[in-house]
N, C-alpha and C positions, 0 to 999 in steps of 0.2 A: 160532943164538944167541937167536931169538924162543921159542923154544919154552919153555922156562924160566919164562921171564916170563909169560908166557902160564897155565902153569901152577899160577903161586905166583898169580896176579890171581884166578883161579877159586877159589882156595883161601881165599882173603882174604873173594871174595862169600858163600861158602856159608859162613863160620863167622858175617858179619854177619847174614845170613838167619835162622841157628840161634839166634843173641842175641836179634832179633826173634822168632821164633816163639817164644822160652824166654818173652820179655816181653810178651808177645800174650795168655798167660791171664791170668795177675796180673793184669794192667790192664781184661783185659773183666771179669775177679771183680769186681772193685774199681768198674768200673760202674754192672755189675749189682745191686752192692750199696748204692751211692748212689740209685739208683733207685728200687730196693726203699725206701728210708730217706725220698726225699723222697716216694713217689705210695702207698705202705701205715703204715708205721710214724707219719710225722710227723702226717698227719691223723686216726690213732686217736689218737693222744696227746693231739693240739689237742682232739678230740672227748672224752676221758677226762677234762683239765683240766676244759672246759665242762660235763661233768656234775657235778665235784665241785664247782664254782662255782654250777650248780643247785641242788646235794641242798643248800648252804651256806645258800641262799637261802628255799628250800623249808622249810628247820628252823626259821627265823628269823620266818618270816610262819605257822607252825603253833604257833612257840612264841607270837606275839602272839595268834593266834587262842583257844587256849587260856587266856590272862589275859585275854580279852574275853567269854568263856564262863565264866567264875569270877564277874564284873567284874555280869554278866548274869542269873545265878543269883541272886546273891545284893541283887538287887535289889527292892522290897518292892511287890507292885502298886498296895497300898492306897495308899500314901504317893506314890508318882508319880502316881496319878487324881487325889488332892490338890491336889500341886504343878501338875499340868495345871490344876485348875479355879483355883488361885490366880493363874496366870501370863495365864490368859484374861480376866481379870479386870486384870490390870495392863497387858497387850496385846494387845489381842484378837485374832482372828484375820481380822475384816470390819471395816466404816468405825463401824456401830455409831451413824448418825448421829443417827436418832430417839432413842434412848436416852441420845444424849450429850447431846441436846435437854432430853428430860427431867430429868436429872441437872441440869443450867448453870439449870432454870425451881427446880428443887427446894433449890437452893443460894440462890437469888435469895428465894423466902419464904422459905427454916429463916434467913437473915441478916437480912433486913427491906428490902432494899434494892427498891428499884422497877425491872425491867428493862423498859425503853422501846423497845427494837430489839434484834430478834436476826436476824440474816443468816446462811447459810451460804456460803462461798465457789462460786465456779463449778466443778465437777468432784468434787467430795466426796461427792453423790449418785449418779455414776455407779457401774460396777458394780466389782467388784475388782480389781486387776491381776494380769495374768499372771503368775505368779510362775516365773522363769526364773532361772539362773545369769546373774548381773552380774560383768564383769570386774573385775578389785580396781583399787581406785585406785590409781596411782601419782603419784611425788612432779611429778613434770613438771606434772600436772594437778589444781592445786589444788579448782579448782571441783567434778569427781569426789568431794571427798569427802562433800557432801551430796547426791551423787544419787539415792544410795539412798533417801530419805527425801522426795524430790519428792511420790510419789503417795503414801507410806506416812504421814499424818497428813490429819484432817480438821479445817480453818477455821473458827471460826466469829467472827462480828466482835456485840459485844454493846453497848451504852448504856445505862447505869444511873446515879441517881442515890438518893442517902439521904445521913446522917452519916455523919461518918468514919468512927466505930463502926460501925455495920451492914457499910459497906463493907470492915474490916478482915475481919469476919467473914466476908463471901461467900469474901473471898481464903484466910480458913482454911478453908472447907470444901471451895473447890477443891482447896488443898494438901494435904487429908486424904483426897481420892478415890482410891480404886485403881486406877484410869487413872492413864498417866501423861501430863500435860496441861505446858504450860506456856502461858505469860501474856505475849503481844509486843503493840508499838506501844501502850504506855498512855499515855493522853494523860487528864489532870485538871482540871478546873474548878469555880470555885463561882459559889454565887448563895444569895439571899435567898429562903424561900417566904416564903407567905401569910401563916404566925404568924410573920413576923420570925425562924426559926430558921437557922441556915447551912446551905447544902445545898450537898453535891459532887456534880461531875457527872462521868462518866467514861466514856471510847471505851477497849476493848480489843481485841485478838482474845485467843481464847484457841483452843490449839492440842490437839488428841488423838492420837496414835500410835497405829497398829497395824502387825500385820505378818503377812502372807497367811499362811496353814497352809501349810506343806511335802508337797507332793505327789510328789517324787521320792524316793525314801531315799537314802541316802549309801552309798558303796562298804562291800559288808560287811568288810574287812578296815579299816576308819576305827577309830581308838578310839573307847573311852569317853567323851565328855565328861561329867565329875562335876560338880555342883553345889557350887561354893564355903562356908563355914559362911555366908557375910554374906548371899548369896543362898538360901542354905535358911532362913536367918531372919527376911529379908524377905517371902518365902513364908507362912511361918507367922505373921506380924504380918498379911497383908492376909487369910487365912484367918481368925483372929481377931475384925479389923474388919468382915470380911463376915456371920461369925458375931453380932456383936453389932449389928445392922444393926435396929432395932425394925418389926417388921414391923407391917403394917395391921389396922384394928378386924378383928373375926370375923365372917365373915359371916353374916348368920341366914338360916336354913332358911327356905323358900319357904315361906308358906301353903296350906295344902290347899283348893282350891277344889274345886267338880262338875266333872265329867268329861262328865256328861253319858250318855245310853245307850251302852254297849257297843253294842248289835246295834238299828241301826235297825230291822230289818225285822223283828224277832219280835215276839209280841204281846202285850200288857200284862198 
């Protein structure tokens, strides 16, 4: 009576066996082909995106390169030498102190005023600053916003006395120099000279800017930075004033004196 049974039970395994072997390729295909999908297919693709995200990129910074190269072209040499000698001249590129010297003594006669003391601060004669990338300021740190300018101006503290007159005047021709200067701690007084006439007296400093040459260039892909119309016409107003600058008498040709023998040693 087992035998039967026994029979159908074998019958039952081998047709489960045969369901699994039927479903045994499908499922290793279907593996296979997930596999294939995630360790060939998905990282050419990831790879294919990144290059057209490249080439996206690459068009974009040739297309800038090309309107910096128009930008560059069409730029005029003569008029930028110009604008260089005008802007060296409104900010120079060293402290410039001697000459700022001369200028503040030259302003003092063309006005009439008498200068009595001229100081220059401690560090103004030293040599130039290393001109490096400064972090930009931020708003946290208010006092950063003048530190750029710590080393970049030179001091000078001056005493002069005349009329008012003269003294408006000195302050016009400081205002008219192509430096650009300004005029802190003014402090004023009078007194009586000798003819009975009013005399003011006056402490100032007066202050000079400059700003070290650039000695790194900037990334070649940076724009153009163009010159404004009101800064090209500042430019050409201190070009101008430079130009009409009356220069000193002529000076006259040396006198011809004896020279004396060529050749000591030949014979008369």
């Amino acid at each position: 009576m087992q035998l039967p049974a026994l029979s159908v039970l074998k019958i039952q395994n081998s047709l489960i066996f045969e369901k699994v072997t039927n479903l045994a390729v499908p499922v290793g295909s279907l593996a296979v082909s997930m596999l294939i999908l995630l360790l060939i297919v998905w990282p050419k693709f990831t790879e294919v995106l990144r290059l057209k995200t490249a080439t996206a990129e690459l068009t974009t910074r040739v297309q800038s390169m090309d309107s910096k190269v128009n930008v560059l072209r069409n730029l005029d040499q003569i008029e930028l030498e110009e604008q260089l000698a005008s802007s060296e001249q409104m900010l120079p590129s060293d402290k410039g102190v001697f000459t700022f010297i001369e200028q503040i003594e030259s302003a003092a006669a063309n006005s009439g005023v008498l200068l009595n003391r001229l100081e220059v601060s401690p560090g103004s004669l030293s040599g130039t600053v290393e001109n490096k990338p400064q972090p930009a300021p931020t708003a946290s740190s208010p006092e950063s916003k003048g530190a750029d300018l710590i080393n970049t101006k030179v001091q000078l503290k001056a005493s002069i006395s005349g009329d008012y007159n003269s003294f408006m005047q000195f302050l016009k021709i400081l205002r008219s120099m192509p430096r650009i200067v300004a005029v802190e701690d003014l402090s004023i007084g009078s007194s009586l000279s000798t003819s009975g006439s009013s005399q003011i007296r006056v402490s100032l400093q007066i202050e000079a800017y400059w700003k070290p040459m650039i000695t790194q260039l900037s990334n070649i892909e940076a724009p153009v930075t163009e010159l404004t119309e009101s800064e090209k016409n500042l430019l050409a107003k201190i070009k101008t004033e430079i130009a009409n600058i009356p220069s000193g008498p002529p000076v006259a040709p040396a006198p011809s004196v004896p020279l004396g023998r060529p050749d000591l040693f030949a014979p008369f």
